[in-house]
Each structure stands twice: as C-alpha cells, then as structure tokens.
C-alpha positions in Angstrom: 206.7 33.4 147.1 208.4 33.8 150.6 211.8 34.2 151.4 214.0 36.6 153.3 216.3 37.8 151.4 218.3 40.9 152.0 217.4 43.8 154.5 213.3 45.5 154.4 212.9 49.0 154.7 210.4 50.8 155.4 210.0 54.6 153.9 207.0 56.9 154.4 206.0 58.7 151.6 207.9 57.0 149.0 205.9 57.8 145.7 207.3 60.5 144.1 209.9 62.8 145.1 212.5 62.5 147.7 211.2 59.1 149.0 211.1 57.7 145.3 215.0 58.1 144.6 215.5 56.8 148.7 213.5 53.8 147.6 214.8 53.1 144.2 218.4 53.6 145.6 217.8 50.9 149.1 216.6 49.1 147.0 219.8 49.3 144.4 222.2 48.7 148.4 220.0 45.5 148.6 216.2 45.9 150.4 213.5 45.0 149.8 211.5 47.8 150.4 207.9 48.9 152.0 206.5 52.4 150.7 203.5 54.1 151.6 201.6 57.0 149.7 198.2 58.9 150.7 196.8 59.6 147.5 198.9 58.7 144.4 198.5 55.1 144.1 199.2 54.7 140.6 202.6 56.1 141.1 203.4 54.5 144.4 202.8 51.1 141.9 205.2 52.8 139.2 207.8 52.3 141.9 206.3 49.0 143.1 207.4 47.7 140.1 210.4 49.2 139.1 212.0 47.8 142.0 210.3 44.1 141.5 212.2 44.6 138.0 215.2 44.8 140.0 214.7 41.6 141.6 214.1 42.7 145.3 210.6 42.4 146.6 208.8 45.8 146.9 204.8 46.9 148.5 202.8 50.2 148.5 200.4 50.5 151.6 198.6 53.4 152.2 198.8 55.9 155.0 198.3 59.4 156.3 200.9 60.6 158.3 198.8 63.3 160.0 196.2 60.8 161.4 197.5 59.3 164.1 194.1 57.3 164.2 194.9 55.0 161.3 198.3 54.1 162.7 196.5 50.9 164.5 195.8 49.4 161.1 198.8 50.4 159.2 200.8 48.5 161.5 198.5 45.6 161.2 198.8 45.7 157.9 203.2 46.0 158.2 203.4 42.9 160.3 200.8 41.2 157.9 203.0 42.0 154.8 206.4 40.8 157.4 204.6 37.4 158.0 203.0 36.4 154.4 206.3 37.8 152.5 209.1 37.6 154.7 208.4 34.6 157.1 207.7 36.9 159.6 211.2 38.8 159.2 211.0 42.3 161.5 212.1 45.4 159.5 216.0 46.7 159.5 215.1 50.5 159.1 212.7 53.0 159.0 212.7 56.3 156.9 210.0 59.3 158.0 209.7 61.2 155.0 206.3 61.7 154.3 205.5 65.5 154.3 204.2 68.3 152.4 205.5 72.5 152.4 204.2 75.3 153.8 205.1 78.9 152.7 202.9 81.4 154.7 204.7 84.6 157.0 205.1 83.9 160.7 202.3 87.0 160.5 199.7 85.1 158.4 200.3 81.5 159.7 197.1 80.2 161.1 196.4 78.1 163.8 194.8 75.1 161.3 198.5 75.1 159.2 200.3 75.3 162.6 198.5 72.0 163.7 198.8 70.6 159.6 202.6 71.1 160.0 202.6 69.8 163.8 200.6 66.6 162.8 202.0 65.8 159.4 206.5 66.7 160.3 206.8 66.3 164.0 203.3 64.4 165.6 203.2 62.2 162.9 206.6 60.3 163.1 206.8 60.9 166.6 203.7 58.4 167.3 204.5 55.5 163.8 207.9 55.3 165.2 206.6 54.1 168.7 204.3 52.1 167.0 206.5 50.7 164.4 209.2 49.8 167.4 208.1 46.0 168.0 208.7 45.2 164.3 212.0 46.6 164.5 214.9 44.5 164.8 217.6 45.1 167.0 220.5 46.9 165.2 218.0 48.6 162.9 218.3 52.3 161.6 216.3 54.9 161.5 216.1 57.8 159.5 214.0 61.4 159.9 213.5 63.9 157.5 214.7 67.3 158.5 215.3 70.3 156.4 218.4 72.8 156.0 215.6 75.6 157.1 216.0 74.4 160.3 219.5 75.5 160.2 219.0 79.0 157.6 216.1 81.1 157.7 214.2 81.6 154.4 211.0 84.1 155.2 207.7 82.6 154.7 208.9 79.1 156.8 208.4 79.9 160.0 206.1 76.7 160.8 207.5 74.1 158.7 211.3 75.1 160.1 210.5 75.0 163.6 208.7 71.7 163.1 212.0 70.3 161.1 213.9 71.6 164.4 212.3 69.7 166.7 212.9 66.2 164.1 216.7 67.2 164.7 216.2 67.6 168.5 213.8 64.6 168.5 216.3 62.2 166.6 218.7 62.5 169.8 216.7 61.9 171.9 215.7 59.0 170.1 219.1 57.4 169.5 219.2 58.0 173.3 216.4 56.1 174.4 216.8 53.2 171.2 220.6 53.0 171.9 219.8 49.6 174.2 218.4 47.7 170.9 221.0 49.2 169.2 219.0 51.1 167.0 220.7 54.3 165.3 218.5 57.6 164.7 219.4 60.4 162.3 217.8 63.1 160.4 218.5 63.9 157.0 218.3 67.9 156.6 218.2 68.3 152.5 218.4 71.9 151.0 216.9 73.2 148.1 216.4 70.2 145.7 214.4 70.4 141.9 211.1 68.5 143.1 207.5 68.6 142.7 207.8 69.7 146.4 206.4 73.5 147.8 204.8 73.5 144.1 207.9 73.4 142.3 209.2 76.2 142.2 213.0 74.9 142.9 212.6 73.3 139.8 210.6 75.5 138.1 211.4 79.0 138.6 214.5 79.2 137.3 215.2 82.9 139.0 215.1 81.2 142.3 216.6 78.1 141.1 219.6 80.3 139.8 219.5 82.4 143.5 219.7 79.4 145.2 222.8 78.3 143.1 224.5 81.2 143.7 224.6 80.6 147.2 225.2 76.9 147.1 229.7 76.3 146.9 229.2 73.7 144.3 227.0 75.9 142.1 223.8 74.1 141.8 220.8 73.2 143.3 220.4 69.8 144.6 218.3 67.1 142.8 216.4 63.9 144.4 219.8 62.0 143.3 221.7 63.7 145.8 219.3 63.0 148.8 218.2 59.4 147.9 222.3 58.1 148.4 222.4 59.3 151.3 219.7 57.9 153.3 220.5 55.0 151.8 223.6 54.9 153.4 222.0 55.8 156.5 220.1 52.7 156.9 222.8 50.4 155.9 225.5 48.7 158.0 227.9 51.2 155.5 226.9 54.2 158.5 227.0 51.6 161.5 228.8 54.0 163.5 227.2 56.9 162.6 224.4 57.5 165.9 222.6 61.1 166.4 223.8 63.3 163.7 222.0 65.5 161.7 223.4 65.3 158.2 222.9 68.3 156.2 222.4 67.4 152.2 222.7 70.9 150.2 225.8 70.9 148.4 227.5 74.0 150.9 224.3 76.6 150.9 225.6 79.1 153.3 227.9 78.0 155.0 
C-alpha cells in the first residue's frame, strides 16, 4: 500500500528508551515514522507495530551510528523505503538520538572511549545529517540529542559531556548553514530520566534516583514521557518558529 499521508520522521535509535516514547508520541502528532536500532531487532519491531496499530505507517532499518562506513547503504535503503511506501515523499524531520553512556574519570578515560563517544554523539550525526540532507524537504526539522551534563558537571562524564557540548554548538551552526531550505536545528538536552540508559541506575538505584530528586524544583526525576513530547513538538509545525535553541528537559535540576 502507498500513499502519503501525514509527515515521516526519521529517529535514530528509536527501540527502546528515549527514542521509543519520541517515536510512539510523532507518531500520536501524526507521522509516520522511520526508526533504526543496532542490535535489538525484536524490539525495534515491538514499536514497528505498535504504531501500525495506530494507523500511521512505521519501519525499523538498521544502523550503527559510529560507522560512518555503512551510512552509503543506510541512505539507500531511506530513499528506497521513501519511493516504495511514500511515492517518493522526502522526509519532514530528523531526530539524532542514537547513543549509549559513558561513566569513566577524566583520569581513567582512554583514548579507545574518547574516539567511542566522538564516533557514536558528535561524528556520527555530524556525517548522517549531511547525508540524509537531499531527502530532506525544505521546511523540515531537525532535532539533536544533547544532555543537561553539558550544562552541570556530574564527575565521571568528562567525555560524553564535552561530546553533548559540541551537539549544542553544532546545532547552530547547523540552523545557520540549513536556514536557506528553511530547515530548523535544535538539540534536546534531557536530565536525569528512569531509563535502561548508563545501566540503569536512574531508575534503579533509588539513593541516586532520590539525590537527583532532591535537586530537581519539581521533585522528581524525569521519565521517557517527559522527553518523548517534546521532541515531538520539535519537529512539528507546533515549534515553527523555534530555530537554534537548546531546550533543556529536567524538570529545574539546578538551576
């Protein structure tokens, strides 16, 4: 079955976590929605087909962020899903979400999980997004994944914060350069949010799910929910005048 309706998104990393709930909720504002995963196929399909069930049309492709190599292919494989599916409809936005943690001291950090975090956070989205740009319609929105350690300092994060820096920085400059297609760029900086993410242990050590709390002006730590709304916000027409910003997601954690 072909036709084209409604918006397609597509979000990186969109199995479990963070880029779940953003896909079930773009979905829920009206897209039909591409997702990739590297390894969990079987639950990339779980959300394959909990958005079919909602009547929007939904795919899983695979794809390594960190491997700039395969990028060719994946975006042969994008435009091929655009032309069978969507009567060769380009994509409305893009979400870079794909990523993994890293808790090491700036003292221990090696030079292997330096390049890891550089590949997979920064080089990564850096290189799909110029790829991904000719299947990108004009007036389309895209959306990178920072994180509020790139505004607080939590010790052991010395890589992965600096890398979540230069997204912010890299957004601008982005919005800059994409501002003649009318394309909007903005990150998404989440806090500390009850996920399978860094191991778990937001959600499953409740003395430093409590700490974090305590720091947070609405008392809580954050859950997928909260994140998920908001990028899909980001990439609809809802944000159309919102260009460049880096939206923080954490409920008030120091401020």
């Amino acid at each position: 079955m072909t036709h084209t309706n409604g918006k397609i998104v597509l979000v990186t990393g969109g199995s479990r976590g963070l880029g779940k709930d953003s896909a079930l909720q773009l979905a829920e504002k009206g897209f039909n929605v591409i997702i990739t995963y590297q390894t969990k196929k079987e639950a990339a399909d779980e959300v394959v087909n909990h958005i079919i069930n909602t009547g929007k049309q939904a795919f899983a492709l695979p794809l390594d962020i960190a491997s700039t190599s395969g990028f060719d292919l994946f975006v042969g494989q994008v435009q091929d899903l655009l032309n069978t599916h969507f009567n060769g409809a380009k994509l409305d936005a893009l979400v870079n979400n794909a990523g993994i943690g890293l808790n090491a001291s700036f003292e221990t950090t090696t030079e292997e999980a330096l390049d890891a975090m550089t590949n997979i956070h920064f080089k990564g989205p850096f290189f799909l997004t110029q790829k991904l740009l000719p299947l990108l319609n004009d007036g389309s929105s895209i959306v990178n994944t920072s994180s509020g350690l790139a505004r607080f300092s939590f010790e052991g994060y010395a890589a992965y914060g600096a890398m979540k820096a230069a997204v912010d920085s890299l957004t601008r400059y982005q919005a800059l350069e994409l501002g003649s297609r009318k394309i909007r760029v903005n990150s998404v900086a989440p806090g500390a949010i009850e996920t399978d993410f860094g191991g778990g242990a937001v959600r499953d050590i409740a003395e430093y799910n409590q700490g974090i709390a305590s720091q947070t002006s609405l008392g809580r730590v954050g859950l997928p929910d909260d994140i998920g709304s908001v990028v899909a916000f980001l990439c609809s027409d809802d944000s159309k005048w919102i260009n460049a910003q880096r939206i923080e997601v954490s409920g008030g954690f120091r401020i």
